[in-house]
Backbone as CSV, one residue per row, in Angstrom:
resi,resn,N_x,N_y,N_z,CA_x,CA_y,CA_z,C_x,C_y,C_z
1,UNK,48.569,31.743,-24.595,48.400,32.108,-23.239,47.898,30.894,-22.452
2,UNK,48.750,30.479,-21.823,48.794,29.146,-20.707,47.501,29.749,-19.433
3,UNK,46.779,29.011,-19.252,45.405,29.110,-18.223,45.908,28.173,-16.728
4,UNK,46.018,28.687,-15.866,46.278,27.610,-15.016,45.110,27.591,-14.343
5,UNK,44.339,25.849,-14.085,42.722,25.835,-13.373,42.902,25.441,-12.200
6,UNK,42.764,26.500,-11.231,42.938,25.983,-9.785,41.642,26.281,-9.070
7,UNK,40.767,25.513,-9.818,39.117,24.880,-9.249,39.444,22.908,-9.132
8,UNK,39.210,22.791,-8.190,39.313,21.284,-7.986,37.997,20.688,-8.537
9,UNK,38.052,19.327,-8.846,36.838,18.545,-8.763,36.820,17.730,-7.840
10,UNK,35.545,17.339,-7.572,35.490,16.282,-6.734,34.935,16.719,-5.396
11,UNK,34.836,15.719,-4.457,34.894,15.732,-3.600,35.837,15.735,-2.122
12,UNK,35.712,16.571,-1.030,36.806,16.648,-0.057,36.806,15.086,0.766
13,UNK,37.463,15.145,1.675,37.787,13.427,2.376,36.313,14.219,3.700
14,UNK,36.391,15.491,4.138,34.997,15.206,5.021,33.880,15.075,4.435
15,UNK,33.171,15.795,3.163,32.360,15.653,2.474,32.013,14.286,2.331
16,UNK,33.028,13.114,1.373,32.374,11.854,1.850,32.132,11.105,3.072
17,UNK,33.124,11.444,3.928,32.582,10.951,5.257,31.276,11.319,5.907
18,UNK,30.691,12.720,5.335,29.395,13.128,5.898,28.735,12.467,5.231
19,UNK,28.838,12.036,3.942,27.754,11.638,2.865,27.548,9.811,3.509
20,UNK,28.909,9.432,3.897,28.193,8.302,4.594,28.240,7.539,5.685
21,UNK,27.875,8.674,6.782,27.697,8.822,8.224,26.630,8.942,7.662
22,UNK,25.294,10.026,6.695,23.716,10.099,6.742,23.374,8.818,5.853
23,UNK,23.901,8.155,5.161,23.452,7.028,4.560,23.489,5.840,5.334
24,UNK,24.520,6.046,6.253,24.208,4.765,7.102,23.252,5.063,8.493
25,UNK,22.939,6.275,8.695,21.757,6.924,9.847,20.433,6.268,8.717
26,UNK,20.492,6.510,7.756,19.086,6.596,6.884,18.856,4.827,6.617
27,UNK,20.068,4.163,6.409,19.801,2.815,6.439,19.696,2.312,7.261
28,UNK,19.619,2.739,8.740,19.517,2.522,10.289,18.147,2.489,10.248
29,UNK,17.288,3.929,9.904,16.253,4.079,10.615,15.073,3.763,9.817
30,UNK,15.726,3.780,7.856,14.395,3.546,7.628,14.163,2.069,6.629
31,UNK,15.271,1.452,6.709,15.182,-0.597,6.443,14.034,-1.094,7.191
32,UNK,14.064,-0.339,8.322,13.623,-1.427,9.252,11.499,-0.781,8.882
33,UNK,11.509,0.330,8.764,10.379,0.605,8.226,9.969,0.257,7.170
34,UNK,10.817,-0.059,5.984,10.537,-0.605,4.527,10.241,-2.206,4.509
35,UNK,10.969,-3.058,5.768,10.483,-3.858,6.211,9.678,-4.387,6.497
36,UNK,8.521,-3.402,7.049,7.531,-3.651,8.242,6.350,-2.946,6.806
37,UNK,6.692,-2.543,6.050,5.454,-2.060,5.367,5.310,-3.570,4.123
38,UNK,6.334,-4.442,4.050,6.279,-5.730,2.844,5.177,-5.936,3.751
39,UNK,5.516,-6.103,5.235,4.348,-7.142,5.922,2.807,-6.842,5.686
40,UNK,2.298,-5.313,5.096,0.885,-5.091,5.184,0.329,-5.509,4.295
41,UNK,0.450,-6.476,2.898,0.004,-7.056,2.325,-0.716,-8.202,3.253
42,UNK,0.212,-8.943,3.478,-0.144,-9.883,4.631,-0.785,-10.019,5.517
43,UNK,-0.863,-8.846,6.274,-2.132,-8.168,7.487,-3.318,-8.269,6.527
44,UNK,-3.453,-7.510,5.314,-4.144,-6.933,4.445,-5.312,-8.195,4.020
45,UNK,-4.278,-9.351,3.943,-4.964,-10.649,3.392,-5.704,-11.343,4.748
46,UNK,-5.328,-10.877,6.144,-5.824,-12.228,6.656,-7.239,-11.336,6.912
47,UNK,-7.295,-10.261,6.689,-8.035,-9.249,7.596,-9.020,-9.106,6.385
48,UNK,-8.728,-9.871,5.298,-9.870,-9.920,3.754,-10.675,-11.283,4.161
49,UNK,-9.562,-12.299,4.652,-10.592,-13.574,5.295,-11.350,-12.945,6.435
50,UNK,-11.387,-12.635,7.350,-12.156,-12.376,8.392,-13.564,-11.551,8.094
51,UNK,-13.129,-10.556,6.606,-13.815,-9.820,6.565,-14.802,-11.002,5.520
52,UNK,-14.530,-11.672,4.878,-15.210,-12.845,4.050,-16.230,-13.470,5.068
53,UNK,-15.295,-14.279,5.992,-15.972,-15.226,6.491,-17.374,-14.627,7.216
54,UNK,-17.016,-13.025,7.328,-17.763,-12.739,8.386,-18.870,-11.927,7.612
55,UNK,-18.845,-11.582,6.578,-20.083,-11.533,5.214,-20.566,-12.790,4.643
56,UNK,-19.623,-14.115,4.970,-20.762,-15.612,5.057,-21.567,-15.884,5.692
57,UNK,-21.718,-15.472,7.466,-22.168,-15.458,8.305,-23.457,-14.895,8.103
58,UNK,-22.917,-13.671,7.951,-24.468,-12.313,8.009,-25.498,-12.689,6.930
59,UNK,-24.830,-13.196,6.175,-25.552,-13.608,4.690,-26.307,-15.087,4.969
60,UNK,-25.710,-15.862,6.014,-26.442,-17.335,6.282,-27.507,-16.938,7.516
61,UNK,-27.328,-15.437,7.787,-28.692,-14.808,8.937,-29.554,-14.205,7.785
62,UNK,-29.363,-13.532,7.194,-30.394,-12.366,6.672,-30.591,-13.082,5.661
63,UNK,-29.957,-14.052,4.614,-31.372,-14.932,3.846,-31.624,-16.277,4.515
64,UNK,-31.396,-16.895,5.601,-31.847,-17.737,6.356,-31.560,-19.503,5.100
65,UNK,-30.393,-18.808,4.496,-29.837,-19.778,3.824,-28.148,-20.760,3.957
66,UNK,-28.027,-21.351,4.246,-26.356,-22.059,4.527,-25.397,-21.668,3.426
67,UNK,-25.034,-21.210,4.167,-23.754,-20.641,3.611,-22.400,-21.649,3.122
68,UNK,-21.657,-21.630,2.301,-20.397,-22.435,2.764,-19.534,-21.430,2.142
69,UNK,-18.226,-21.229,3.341,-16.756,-20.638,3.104,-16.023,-21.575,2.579
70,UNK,-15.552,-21.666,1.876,-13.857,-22.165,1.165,-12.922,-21.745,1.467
71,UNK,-11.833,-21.709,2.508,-11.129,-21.312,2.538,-9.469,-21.842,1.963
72,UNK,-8.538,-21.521,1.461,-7.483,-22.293,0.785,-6.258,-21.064,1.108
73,UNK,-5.225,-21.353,0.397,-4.076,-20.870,0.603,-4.303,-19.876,-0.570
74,UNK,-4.684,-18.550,-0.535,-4.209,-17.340,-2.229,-6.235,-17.418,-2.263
75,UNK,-7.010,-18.387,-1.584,-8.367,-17.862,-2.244,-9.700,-17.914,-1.311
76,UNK,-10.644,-17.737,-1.519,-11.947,-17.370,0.002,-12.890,-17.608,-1.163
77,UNK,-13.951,-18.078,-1.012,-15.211,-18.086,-1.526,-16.254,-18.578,-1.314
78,UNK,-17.370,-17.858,-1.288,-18.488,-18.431,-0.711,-19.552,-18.741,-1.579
79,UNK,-20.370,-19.772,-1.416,-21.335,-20.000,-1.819,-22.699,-20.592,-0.918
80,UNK,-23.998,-20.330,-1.870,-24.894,-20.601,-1.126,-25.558,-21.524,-1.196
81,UNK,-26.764,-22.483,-0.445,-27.831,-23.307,-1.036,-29.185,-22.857,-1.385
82,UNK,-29.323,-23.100,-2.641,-30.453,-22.231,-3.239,-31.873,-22.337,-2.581
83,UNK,-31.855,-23.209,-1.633,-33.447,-23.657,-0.750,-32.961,-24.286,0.212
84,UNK,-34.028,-24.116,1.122,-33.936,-24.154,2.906,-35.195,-25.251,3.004
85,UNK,-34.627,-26.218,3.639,-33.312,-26.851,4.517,-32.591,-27.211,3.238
86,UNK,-31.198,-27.006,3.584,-30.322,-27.875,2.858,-28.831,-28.572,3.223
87,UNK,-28.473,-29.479,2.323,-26.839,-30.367,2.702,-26.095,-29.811,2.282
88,UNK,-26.267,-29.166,1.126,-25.183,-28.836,0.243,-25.187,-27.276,-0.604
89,UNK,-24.255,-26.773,-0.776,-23.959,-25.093,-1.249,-24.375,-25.465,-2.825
90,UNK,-25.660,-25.252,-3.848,-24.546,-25.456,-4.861,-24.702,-23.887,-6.003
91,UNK,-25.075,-22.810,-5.365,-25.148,-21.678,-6.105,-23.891,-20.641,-5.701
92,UNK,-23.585,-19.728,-6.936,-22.274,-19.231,-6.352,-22.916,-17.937,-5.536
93,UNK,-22.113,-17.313,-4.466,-22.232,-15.977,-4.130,-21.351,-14.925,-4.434
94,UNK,-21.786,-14.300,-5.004,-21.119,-12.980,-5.471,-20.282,-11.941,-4.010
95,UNK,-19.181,-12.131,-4.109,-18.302,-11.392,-3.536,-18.276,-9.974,-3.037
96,UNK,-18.891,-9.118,-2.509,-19.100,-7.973,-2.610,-17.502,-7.275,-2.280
97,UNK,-16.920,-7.706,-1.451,-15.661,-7.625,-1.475,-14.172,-7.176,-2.167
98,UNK,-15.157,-8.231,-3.094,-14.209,-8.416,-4.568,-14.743,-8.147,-5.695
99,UNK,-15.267,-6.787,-5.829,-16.363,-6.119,-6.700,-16.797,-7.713,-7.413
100,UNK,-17.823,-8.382,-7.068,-18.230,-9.146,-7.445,-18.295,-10.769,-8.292
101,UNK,-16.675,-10.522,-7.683,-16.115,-12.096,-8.046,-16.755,-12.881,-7.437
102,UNK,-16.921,-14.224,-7.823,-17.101,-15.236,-7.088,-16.258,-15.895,-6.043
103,UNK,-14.903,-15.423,-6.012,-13.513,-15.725,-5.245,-13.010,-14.492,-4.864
104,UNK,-12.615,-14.354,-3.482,-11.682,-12.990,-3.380,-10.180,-14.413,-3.391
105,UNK,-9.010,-13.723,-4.028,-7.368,-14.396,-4.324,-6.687,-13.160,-4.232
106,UNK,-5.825,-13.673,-3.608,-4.241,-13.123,-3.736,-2.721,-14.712,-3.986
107,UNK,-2.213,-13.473,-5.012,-0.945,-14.384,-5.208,0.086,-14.441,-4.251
108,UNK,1.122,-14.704,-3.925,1.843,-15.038,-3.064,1.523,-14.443,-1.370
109,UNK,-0.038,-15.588,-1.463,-0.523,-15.447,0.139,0.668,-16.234,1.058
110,UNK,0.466,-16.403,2.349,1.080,-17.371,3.117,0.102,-18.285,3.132
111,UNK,0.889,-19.188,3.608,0.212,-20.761,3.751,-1.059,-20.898,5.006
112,UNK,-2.104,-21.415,4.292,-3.569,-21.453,5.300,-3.753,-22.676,5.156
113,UNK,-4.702,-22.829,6.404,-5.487,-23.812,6.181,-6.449,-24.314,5.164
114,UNK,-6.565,-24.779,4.739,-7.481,-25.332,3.692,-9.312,-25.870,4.269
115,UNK,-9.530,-25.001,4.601,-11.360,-25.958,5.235,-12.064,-24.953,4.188
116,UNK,-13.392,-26.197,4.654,-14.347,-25.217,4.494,-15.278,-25.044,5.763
117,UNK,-16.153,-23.733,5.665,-16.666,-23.329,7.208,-17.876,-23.335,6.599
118,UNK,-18.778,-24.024,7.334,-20.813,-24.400,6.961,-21.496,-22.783,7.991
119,UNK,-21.570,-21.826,7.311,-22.627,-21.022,7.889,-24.387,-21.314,8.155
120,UNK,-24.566,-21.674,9.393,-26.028,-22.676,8.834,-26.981,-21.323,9.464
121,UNK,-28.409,-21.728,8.997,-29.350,-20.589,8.788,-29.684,-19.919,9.788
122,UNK,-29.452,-20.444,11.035,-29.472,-20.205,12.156,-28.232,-19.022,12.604
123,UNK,-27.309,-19.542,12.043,-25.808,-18.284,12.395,-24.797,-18.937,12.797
124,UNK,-24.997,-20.542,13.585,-23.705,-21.499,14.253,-22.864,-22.073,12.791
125,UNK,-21.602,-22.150,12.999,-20.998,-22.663,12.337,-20.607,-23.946,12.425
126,UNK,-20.485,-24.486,11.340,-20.260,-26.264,11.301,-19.270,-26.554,10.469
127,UNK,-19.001,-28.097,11.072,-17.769,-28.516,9.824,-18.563,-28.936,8.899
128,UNK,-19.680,-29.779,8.766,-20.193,-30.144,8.071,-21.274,-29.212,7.224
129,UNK,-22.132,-29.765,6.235,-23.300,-28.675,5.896,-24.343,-29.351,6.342
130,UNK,-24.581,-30.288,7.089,-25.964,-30.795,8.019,-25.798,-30.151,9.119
131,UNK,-24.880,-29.454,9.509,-24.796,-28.856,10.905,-24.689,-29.787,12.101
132,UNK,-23.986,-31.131,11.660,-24.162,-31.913,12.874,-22.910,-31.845,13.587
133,UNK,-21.973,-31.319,13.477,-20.448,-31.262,14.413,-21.068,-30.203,14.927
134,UNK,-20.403,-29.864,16.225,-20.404,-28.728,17.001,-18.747,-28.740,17.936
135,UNK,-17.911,-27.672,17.019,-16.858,-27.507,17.652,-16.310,-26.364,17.102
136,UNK,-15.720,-25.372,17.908,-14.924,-24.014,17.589,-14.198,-24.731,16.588
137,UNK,-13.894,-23.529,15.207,-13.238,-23.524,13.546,-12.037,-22.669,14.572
138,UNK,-11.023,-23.622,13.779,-9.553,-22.652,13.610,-9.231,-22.148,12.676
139,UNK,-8.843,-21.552,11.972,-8.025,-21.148,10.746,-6.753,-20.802,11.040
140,UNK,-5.766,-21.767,10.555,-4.451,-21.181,10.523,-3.852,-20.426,9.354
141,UNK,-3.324,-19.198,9.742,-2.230,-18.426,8.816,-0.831,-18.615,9.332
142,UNK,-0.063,-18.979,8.339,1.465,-18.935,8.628,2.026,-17.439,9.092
143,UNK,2.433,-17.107,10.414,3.328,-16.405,10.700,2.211,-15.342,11.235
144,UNK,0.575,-15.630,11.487,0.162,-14.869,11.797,-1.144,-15.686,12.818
145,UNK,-1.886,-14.478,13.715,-2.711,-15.146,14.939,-3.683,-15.881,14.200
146,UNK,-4.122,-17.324,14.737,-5.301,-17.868,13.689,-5.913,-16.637,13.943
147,UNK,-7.425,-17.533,12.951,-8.570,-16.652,12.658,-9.528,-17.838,13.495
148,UNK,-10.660,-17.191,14.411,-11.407,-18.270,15.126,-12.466,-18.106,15.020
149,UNK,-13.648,-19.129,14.873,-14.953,-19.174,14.436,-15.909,-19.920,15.533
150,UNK,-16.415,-19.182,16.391,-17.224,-19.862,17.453,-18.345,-20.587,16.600
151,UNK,-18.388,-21.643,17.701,-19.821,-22.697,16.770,-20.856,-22.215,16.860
152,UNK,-20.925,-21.966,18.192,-22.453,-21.666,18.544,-23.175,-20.357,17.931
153,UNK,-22.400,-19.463,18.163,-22.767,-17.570,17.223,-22.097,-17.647,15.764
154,UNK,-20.767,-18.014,15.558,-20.699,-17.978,14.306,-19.754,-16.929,14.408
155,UNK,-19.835,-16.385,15.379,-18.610,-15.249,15.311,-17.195,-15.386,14.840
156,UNK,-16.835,-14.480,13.797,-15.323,-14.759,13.797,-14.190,-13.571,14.012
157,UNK,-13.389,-14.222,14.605,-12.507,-13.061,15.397,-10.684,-13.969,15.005
């Protein structure tokens, strides 16, 4: 006994055309969002320096000790000088940041400036650790607004 199967397989010619009319709506609307979320690493990192530099600061007020930031391309770290007055950082500070590293890093940061920023006991920031320059800190990030460090307050924004 011969069966004849008149169930088709497959798909009809509108069926794929619907299937990719919504794949190309969906690659319209949401590339451009999958896009924009690579970038929050990046936000993520400059907004870890600011938040660094600006726990060097508070920390060169409330122990009335000089601070120094490191700043580099992938790393941030601060350290302190173990006695007041001083020239030079040479104890590490523990990161609170970075559950207690001595360095907050990320790997494939963008390209920074490389300084270091003198938090002096007072709160002004310097290039030096004698505190004898007096001039607004830039920090450049590639592809993003510097980061700026007033001399006189220490503020960074």
């Amino acid at each position: 006994m011969s069966r004849k199967c008149s169930e088709q397989r497959g798909f009809t010619l509108p069926e794929l055309v619907m299937v990719l009319i919504i794949l190309g709506v969906l690659s319209v609307v949401a590339l451009p969002r999958l896009a924009g979320m690579l970038t929050i690493g990046t936000d993520a990192w400059r907004g870890d320096i600011v938040a660094t530099l600006r726990l060097g600061h508070s920390t060169a007020l409330a122990r009335r000790r000089l601070i120094c930031a490191s700043v580099s391309t992938g790393s941030v770290s601060l350290n302190q000088a173990s006695a007041n007055p001083a020239t030079s950082c040479d104890a590490s500070l523990s990161l609170t940041v970075a559950n207690g590293a001595d360095a907050l890093t990320r790997g494939n940061a963008p390209a920074t400036t490389s300084m270091t920023i003198y938090f002096q006991p007072d709160g002004r920031a310097t290039n030096d650790a004698a505190g004898t320059s007096s001039a607004d800190l830039t920090l450049n990030i590639s592809g993003y607004p510097d980061i700026l460090v007033a001399n006189e307050s220490g503020y960074v924004r």
